[in-house]
N, CA, C and O atoms as a MOPAC input file, in Angstrom:
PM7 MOZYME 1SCF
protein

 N      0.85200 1    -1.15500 1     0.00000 1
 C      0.00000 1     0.00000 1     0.00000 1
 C      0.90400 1     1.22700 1     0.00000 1
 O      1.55300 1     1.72700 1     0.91900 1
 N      0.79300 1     1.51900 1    -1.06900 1
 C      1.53800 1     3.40200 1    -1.31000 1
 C      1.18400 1     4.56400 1    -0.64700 1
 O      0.26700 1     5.10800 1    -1.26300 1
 N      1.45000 1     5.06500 1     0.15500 1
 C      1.14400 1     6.45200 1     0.52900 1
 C      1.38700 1     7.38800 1    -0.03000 1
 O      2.43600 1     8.02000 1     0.09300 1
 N      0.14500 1     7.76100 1    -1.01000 1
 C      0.34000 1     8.75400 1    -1.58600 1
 C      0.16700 1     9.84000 1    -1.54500 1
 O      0.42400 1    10.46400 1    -2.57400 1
 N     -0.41800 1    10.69600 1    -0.19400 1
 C     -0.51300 1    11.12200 1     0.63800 1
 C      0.38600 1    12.03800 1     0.97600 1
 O      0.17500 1    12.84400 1     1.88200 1
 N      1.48700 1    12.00500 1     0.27800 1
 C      2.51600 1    12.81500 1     0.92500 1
 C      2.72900 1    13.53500 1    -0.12400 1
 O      3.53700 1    14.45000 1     0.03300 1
 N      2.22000 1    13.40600 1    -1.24200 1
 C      1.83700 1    14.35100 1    -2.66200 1
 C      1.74400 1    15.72700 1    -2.51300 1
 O      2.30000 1    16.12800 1    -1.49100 1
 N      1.14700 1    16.70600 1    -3.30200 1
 C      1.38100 1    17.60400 1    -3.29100 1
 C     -0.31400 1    17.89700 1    -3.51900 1
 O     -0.74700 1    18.97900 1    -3.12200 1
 N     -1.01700 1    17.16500 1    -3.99800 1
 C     -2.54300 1    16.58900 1    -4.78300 1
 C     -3.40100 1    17.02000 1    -3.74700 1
 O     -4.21100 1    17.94000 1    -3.86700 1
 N     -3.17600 1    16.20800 1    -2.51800 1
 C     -4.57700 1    16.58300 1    -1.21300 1
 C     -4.07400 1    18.22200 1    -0.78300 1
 O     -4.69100 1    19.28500 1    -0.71700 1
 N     -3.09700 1    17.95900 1    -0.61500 1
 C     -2.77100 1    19.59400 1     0.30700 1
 C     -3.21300 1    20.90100 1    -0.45600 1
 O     -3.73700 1    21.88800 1     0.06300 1
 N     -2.82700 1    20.67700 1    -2.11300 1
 C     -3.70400 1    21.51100 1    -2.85000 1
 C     -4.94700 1    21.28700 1    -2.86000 1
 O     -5.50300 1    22.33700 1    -3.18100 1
 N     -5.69400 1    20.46600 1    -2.67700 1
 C     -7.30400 1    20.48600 1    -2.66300 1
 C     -7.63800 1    21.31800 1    -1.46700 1
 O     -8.24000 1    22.38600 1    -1.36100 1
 N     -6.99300 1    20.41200 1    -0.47600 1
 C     -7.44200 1    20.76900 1     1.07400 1
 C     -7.33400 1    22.16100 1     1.15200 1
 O     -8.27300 1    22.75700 1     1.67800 1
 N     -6.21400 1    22.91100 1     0.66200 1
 C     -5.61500 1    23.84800 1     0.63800 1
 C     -6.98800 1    25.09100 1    -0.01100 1
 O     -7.43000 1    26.01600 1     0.67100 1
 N     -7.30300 1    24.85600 1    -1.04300 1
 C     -8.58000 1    25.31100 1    -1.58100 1
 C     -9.79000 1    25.19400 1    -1.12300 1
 O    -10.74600 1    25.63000 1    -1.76400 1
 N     -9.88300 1    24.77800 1    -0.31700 1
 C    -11.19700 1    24.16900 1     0.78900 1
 C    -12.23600 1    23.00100 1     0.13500 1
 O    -13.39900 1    22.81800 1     0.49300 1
 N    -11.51100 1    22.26500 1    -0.91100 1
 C    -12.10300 1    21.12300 1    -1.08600 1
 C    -12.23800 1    20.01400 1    -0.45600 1
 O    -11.16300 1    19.54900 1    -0.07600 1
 N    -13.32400 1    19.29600 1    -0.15100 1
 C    -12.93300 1    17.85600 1     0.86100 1
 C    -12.96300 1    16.89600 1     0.35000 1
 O    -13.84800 1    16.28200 1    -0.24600 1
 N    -11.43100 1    16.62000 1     0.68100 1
 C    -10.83100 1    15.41500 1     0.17100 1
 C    -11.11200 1    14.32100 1     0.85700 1
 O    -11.77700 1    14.45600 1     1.88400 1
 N    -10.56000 1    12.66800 1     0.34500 1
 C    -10.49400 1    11.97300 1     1.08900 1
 C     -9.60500 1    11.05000 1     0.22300 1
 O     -9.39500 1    11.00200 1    -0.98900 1
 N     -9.07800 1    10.20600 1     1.46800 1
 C     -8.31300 1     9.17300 1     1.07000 1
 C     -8.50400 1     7.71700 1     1.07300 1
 O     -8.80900 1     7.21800 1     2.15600 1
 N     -8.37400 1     6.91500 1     0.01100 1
 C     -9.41100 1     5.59200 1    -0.75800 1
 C     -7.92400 1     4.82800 1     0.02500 1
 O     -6.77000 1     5.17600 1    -0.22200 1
 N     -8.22900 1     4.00800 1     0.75300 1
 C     -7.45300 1     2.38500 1     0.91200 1
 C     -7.59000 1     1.46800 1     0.53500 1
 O     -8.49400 1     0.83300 1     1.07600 1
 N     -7.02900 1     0.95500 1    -0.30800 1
 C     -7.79600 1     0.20400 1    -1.28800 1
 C     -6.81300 1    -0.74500 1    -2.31700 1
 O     -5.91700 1     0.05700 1    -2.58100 1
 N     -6.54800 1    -1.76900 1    -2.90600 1
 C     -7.13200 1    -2.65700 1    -1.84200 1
 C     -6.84900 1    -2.62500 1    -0.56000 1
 O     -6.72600 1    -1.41300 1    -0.38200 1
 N     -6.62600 1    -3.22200 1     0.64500 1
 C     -6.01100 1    -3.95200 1     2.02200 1
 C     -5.83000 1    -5.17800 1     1.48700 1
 O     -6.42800 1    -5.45100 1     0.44600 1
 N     -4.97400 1    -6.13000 1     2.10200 1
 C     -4.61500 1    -7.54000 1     1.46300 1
 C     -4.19700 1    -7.70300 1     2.89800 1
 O     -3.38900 1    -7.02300 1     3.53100 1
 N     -4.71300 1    -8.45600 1     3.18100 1
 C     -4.77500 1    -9.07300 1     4.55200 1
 C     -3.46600 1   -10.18500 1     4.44400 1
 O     -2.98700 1   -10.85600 1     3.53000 1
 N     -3.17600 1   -10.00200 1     5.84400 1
 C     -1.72400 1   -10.10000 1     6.34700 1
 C     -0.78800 1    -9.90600 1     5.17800 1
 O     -0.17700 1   -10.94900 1     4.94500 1
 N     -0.41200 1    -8.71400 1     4.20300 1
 C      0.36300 1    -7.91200 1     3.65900 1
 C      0.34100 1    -6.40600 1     3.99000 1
 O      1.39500 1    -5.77100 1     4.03900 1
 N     -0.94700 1    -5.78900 1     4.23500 1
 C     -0.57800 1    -5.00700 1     3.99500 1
 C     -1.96500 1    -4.35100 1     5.18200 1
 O     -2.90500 1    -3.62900 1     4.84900 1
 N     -1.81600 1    -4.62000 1     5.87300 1
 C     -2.92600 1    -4.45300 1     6.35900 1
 C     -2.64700 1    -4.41100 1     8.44500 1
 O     -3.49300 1    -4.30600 1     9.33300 1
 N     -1.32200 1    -4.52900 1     8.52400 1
 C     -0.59300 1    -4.20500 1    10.12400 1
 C     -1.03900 1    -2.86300 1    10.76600 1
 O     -1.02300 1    -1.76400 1    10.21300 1
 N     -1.42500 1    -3.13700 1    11.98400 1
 C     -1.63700 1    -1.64400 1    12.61700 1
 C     -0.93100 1    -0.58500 1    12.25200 1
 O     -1.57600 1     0.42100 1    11.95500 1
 N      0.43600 1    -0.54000 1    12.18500 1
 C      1.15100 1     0.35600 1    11.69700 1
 C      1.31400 1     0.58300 1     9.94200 1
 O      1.76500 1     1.56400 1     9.35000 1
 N      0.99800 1    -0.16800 1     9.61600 1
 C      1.00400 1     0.13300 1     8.06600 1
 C     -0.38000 1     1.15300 1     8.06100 1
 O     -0.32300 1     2.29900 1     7.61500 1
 N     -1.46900 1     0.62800 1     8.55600 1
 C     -2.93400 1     1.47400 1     8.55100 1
 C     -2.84900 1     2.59500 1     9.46900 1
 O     -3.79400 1     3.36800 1     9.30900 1
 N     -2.00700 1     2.95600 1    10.40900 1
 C     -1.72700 1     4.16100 1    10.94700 1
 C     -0.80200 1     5.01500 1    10.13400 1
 O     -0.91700 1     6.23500 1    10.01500 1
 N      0.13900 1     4.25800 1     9.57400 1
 C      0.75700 1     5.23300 1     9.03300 1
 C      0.18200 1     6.20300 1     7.92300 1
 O      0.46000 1     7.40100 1     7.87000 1
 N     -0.88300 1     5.35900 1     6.80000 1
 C     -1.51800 1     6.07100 1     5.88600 1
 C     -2.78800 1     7.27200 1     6.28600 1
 O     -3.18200 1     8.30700 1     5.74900 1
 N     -3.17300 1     6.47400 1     7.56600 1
 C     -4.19900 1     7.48300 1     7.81200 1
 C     -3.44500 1     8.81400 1     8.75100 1
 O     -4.07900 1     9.86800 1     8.80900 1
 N     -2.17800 1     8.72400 1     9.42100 1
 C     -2.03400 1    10.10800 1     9.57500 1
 C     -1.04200 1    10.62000 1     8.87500 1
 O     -0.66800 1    11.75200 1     9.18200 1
 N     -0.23600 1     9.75200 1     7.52100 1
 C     -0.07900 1    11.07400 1     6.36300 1
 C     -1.39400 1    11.17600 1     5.74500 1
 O     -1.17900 1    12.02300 1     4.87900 1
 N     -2.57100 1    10.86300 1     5.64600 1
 C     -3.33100 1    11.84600 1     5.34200 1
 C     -4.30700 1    12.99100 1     6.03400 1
 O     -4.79900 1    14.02300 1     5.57900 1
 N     -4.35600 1    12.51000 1     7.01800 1
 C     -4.50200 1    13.94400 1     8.00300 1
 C     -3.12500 1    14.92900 1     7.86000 1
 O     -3.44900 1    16.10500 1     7.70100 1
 N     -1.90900 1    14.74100 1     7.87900 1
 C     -1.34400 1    15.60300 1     7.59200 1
 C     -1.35200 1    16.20400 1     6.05900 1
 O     -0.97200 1    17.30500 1     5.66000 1
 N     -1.83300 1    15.26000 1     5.44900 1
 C     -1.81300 1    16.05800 1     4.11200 1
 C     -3.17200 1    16.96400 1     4.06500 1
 O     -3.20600 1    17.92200 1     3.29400 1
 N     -4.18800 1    16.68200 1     4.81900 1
 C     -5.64100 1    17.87800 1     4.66000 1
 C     -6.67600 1    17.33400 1     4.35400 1
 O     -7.71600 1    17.92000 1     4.05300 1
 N     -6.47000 1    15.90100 1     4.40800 1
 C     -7.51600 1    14.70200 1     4.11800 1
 C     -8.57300 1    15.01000 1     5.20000 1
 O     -8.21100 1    15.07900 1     6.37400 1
 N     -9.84200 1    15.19400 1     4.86200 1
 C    -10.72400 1    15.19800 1     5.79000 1
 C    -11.23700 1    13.64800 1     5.90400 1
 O    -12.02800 1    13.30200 1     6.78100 1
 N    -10.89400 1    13.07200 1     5.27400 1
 C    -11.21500 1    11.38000 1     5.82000 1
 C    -10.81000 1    10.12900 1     4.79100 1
 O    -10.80500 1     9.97300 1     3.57000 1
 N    -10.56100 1     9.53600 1     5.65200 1
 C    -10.10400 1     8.04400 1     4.73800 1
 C    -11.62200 1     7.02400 1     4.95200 1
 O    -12.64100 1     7.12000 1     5.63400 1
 N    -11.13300 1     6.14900 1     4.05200 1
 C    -12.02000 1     4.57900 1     3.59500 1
 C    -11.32600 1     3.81600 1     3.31100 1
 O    -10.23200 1     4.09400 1     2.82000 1
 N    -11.75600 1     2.52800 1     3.53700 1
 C    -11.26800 1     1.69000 1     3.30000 1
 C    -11.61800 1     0.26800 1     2.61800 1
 O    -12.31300 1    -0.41800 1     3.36700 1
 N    -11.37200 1    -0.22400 1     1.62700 1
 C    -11.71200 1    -1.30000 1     1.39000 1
 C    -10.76400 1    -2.87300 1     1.25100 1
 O     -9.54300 1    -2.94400 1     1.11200 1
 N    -11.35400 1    -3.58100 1     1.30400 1
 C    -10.40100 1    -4.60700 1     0.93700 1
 C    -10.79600 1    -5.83000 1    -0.42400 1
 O    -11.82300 1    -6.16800 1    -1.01300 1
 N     -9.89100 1    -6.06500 1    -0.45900 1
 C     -9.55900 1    -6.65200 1    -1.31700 1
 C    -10.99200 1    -7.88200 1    -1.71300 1
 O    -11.63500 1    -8.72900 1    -1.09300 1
 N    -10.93300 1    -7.18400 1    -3.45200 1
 C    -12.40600 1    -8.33000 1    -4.05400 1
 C    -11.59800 1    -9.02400 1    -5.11300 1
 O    -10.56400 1    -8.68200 1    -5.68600 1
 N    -12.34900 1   -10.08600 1    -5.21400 1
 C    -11.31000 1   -10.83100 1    -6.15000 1
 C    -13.12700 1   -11.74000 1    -7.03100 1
 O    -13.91800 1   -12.66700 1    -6.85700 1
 N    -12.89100 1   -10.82200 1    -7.75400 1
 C    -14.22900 1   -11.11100 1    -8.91900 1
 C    -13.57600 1   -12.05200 1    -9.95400 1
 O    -12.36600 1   -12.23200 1   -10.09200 1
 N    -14.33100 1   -12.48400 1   -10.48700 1
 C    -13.42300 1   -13.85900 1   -11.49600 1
 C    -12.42600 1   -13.05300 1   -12.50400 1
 O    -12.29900 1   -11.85700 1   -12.76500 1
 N    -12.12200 1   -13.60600 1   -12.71400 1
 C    -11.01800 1   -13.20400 1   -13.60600 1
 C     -9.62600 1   -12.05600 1   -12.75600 1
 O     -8.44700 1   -11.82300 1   -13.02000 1
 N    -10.22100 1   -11.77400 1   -12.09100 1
 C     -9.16300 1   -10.87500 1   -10.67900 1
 C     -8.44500 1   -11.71800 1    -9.89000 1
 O     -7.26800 1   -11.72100 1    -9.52900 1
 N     -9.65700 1   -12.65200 1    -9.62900 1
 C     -9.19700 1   -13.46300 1    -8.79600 1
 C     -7.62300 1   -14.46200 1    -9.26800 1
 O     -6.56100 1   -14.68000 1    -8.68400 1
 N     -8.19700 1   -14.86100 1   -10.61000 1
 C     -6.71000 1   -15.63200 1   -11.26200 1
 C     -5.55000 1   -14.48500 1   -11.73200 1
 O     -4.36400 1   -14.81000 1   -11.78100 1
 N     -5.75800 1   -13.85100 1   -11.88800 1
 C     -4.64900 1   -12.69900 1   -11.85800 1
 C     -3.86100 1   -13.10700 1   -10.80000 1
 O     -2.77100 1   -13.67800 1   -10.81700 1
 N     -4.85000 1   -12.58300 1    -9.47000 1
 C     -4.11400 1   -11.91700 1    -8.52900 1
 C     -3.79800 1   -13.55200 1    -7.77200 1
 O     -2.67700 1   -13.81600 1    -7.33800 1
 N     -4.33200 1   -14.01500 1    -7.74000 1
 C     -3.73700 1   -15.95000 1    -7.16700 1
 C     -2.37300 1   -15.93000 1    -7.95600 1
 O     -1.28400 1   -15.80500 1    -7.39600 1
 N     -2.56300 1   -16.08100 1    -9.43600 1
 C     -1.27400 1   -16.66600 1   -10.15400 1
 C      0.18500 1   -15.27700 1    -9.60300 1
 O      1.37100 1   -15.60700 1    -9.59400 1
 N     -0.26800 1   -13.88200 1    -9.22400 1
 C      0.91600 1   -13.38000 1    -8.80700 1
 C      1.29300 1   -13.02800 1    -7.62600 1
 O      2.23200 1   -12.29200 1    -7.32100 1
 N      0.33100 1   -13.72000 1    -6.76700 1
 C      0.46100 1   -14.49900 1    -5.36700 1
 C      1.60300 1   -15.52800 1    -5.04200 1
 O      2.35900 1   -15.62600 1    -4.07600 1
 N      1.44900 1   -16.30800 1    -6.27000 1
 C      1.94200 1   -17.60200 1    -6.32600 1
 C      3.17800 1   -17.40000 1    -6.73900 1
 O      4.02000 1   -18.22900 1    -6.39400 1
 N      3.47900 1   -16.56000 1    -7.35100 1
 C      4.85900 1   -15.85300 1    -7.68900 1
 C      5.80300 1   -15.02700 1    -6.81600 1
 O      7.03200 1   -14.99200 1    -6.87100 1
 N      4.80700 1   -14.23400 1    -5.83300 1
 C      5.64300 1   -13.52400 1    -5.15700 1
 C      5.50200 1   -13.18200 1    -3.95100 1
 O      5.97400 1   -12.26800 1    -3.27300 1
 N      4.72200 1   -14.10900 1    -3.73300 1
 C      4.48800 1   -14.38000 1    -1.95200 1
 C      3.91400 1   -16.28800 1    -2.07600 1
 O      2.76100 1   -16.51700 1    -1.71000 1
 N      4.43100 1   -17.00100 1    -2.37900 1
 C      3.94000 1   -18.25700 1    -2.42800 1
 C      3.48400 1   -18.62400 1    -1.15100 1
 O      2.50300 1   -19.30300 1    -0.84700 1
 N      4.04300 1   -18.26500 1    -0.68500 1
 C      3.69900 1   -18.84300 1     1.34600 1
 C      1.89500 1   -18.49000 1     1.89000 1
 O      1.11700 1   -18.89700 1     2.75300 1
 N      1.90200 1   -17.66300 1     0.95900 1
 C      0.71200 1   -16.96600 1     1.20400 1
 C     -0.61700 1   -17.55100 1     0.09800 1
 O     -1.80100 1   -17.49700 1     0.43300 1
 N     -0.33100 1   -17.88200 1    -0.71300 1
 C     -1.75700 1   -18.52500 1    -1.15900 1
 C     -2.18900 1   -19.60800 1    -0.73800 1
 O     -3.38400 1   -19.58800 1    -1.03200 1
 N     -1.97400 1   -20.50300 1    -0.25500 1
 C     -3.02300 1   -21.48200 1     0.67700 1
 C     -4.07200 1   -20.19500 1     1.40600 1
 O     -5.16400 1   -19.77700 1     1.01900 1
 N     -3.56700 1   -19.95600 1     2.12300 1
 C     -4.31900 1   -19.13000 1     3.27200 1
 C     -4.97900 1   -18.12600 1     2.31400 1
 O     -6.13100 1   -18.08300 1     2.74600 1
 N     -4.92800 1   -17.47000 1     1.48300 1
 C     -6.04700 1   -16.84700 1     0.45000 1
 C     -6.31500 1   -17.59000 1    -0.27100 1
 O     -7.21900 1   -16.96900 1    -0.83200 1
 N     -6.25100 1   -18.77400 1    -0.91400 1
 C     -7.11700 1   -19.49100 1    -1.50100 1
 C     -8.65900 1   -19.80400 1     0.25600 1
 O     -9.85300 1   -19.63500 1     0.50500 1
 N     -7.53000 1   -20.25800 1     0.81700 1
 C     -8.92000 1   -20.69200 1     1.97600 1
 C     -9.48800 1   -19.03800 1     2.59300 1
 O    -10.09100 1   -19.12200 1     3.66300 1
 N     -9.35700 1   -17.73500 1     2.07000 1
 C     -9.57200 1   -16.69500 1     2.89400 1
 C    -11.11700 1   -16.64500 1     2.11000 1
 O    -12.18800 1   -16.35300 1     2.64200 1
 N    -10.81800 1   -17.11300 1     0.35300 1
 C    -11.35100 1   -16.75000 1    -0.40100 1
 C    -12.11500 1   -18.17900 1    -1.26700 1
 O    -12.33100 1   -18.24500 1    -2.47700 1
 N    -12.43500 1   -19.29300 1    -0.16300 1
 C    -12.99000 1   -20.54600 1    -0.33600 1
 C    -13.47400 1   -20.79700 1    -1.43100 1
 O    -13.64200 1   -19.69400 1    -1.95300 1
 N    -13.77100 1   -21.48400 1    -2.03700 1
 C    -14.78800 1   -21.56900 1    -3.16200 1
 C    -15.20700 1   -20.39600 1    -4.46500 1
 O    -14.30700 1   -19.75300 1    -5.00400 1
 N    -16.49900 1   -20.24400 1    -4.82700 1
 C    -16.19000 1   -19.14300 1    -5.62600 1
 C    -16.29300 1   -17.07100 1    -4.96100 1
 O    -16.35400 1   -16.08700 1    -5.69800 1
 N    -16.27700 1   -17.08700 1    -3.45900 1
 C    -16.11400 1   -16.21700 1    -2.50200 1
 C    -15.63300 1   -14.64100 1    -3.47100 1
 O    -14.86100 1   -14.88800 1    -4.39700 1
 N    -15.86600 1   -13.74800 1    -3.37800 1
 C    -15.46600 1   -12.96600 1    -4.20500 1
 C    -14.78200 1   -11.87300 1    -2.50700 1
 O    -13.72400 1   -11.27300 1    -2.31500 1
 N    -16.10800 1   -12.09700 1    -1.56900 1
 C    -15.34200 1   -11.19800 1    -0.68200 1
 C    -14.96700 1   -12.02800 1     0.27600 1
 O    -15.08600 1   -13.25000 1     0.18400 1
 N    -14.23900 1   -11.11200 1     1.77500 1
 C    -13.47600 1   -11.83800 1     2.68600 1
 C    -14.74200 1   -12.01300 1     3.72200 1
 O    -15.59200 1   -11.14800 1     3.93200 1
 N    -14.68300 1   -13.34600 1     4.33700 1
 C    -15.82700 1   -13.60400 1     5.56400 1
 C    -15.58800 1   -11.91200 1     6.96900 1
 O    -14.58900 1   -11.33400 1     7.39700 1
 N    -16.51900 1   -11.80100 1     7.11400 1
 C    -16.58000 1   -10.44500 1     7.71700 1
 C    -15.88900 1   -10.98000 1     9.23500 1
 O    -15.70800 1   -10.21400 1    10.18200 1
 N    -15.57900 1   -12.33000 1     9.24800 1
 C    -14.43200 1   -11.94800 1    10.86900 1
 C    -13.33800 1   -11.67300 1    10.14400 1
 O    -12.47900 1   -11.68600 1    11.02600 1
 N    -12.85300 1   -11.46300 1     9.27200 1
 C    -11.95900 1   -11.08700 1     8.46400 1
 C    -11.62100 1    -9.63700 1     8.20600 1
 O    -10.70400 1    -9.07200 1     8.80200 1
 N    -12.42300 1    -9.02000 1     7.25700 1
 C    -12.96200 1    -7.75600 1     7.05000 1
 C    -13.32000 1    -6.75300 1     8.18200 1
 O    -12.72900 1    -5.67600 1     8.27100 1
 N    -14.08600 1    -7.04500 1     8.85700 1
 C    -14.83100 1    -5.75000 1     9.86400 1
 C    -13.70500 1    -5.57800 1    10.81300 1
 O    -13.56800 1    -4.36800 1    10.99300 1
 N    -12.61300 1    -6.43200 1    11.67900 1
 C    -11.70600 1    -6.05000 1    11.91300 1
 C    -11.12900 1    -5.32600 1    11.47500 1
 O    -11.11200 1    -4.39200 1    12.27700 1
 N    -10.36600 1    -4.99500 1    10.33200 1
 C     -9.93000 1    -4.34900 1     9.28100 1
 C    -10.36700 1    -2.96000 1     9.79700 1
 O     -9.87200 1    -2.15000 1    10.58000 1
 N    -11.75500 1    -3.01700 1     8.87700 1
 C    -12.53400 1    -1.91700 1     8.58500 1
 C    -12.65600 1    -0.66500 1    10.03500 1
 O    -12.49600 1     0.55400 1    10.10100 1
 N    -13.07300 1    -1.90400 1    11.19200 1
 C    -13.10000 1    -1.33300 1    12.82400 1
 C    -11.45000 1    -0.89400 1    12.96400 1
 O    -11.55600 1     0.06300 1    13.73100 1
 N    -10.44300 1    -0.98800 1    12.76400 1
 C     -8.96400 1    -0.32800 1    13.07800 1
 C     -9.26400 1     1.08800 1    11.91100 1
 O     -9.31900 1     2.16400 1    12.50700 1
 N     -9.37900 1     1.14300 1    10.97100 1
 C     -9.42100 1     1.93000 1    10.57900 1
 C    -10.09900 1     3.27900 1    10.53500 1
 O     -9.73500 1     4.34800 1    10.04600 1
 N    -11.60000 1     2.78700 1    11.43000 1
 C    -12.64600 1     3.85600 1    11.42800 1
 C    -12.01200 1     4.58400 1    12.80700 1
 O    -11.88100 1     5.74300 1    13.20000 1
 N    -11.70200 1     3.26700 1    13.30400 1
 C    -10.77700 1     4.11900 1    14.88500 1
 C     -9.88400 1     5.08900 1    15.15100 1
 O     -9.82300 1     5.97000 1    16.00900 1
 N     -8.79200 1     4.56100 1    13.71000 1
 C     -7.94200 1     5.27900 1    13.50600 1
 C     -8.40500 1     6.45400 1    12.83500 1
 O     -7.65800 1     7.35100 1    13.22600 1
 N     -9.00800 1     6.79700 1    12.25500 1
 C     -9.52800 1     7.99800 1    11.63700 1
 C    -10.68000 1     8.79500 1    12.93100 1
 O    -10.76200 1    10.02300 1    12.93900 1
 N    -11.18200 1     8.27600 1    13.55800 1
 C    -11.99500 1     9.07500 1    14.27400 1
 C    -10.60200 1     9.57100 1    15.80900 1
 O    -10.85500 1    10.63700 1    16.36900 1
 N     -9.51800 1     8.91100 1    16.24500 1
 C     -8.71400 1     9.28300 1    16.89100 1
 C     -8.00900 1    10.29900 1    16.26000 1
 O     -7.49300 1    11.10800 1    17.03100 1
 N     -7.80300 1    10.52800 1    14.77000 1
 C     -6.78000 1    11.47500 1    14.06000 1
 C     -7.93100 1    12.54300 1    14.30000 1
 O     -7.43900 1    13.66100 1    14.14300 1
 N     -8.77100 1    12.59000 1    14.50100 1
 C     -9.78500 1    14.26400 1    14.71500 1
 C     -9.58100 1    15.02800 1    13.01900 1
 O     -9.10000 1    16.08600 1    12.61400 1
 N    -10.30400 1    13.70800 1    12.30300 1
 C    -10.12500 1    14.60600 1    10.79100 1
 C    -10.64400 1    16.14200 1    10.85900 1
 O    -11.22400 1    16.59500 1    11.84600 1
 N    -10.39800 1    16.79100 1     9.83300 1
 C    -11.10400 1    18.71000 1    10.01600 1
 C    -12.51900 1    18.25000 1     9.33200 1
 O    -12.46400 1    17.30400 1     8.54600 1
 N    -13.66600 1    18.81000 1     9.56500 1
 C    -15.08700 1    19.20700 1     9.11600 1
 C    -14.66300 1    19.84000 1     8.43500 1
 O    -13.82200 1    20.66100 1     8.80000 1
 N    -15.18400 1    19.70500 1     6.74100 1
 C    -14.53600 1    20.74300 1     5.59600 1
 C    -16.20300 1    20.51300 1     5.62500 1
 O    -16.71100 1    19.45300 1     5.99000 1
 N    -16.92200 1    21.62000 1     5.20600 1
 C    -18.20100 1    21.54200 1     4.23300 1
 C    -18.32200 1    21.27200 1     2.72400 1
 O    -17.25100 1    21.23600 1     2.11800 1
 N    -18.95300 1    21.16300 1     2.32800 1
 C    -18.69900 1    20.57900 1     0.69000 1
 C    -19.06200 1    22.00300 1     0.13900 1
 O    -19.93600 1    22.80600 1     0.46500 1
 N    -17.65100 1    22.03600 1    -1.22300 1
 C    -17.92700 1    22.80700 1    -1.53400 1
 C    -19.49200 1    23.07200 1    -2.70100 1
 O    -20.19000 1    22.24000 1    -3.28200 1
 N    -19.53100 1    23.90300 1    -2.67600 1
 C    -21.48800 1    24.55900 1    -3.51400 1
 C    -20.94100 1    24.89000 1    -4.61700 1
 O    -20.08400 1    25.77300 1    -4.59700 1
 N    -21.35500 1    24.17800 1    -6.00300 1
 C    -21.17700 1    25.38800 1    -7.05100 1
 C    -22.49600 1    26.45500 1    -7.14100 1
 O    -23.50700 1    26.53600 1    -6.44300 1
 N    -22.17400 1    26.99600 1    -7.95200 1
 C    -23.35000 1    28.07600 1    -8.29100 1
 C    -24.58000 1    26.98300 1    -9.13100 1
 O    -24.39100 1    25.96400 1    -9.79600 1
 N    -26.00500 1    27.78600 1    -8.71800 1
 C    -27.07100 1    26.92200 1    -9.07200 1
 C    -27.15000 1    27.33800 1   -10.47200 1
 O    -27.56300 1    26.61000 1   -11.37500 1
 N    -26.74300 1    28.52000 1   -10.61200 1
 C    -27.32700 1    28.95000 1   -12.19000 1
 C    -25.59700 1    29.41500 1   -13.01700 1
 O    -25.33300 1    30.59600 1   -13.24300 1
 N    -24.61500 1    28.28300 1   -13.36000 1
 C    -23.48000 1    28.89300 1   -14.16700 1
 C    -23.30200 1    29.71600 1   -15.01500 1
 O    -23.94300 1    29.22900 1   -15.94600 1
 N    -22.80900 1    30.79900 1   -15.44200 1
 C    -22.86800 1    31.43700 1   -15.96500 1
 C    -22.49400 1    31.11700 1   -17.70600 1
 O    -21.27200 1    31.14600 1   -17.84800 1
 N    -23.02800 1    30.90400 1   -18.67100 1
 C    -22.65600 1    30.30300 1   -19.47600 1
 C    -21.26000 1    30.88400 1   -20.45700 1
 O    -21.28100 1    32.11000 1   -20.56600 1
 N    -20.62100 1    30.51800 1   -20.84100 1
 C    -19.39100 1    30.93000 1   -21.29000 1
 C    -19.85300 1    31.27200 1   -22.91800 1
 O    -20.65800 1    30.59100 1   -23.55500 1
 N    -19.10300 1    32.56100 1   -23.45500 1
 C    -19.71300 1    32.44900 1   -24.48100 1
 C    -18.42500 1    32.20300 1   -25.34100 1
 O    -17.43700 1    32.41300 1   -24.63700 1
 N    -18.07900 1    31.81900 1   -26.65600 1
 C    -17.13700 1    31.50700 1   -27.65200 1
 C    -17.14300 1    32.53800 1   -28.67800 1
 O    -18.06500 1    32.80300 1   -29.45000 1
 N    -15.78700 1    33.19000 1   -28.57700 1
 C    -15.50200 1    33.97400 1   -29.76300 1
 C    -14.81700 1    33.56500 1   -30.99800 1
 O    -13.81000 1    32.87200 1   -31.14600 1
 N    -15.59200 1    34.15000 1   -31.86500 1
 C    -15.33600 1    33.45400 1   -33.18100 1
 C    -14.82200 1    34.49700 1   -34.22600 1
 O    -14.55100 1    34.14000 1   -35.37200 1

């Protein structure tokens, strides 16, 4: 999981009073998915101006699924038994004692970082139409 977060991207939004947020996405359970790996992303993005993170984890829809098995099997071999059985049969998501853990560290961690209340920004109801010179 990349933190990308430390960009230049949110701080200019945030910076403009847009509310941002930051997508986790996938999580890959026991890779990438350690208390400290999920702390670390959620407070570079509070420091970057992120008014909130999400999180999802990892779906493995057919054809994803053999992708991501066959480069499992390549570069973490140790690890596909235990996602083949995370992801039993034709399972697309993870059994929720799986998942909501996950999901519960993360909402924690984001409601402990005291994200900022940005309001959304309003455009105008009636735009002004642009006209084209010719």
């Amino acid at each position: 999981m990349g933190i990308i977060t430390r960009g230049p991207l949110i701080r200019r939004l945030a910076a403009a009073g847009i509310d941002t947020a930051v997508a986790m996405a996938p999580i890959l359970p026991g890779l990438s998915d350690s208390p400290e790996q999920l702390e670390a992303v959620v407070r570079a993005a509070r420091e970057a101006g992120a008014s909130k993170v999400w999180a999802s984890l990892l779906y493995l829809k057919p054809g994803t699924r053999e992708h991501f098995l066959g480069a499992l099997a390549r570069d973490w071999p140790e690890e596909l038994e235990r996602y083949e059985g995370l992801y039993a049969g034709r399972a697309a998501y993870l059994p929720a004692n799986v998942s909501e853990p996950i999901r519960d560290r993360v909402r924690d961690l984001s409601r402990a970082s005291r994200f900022p209340h940005r309001p959304a920004t309003r455009l105008p109801e009636q735009p002004e139409q642009l006209a084209l010179s010719i």
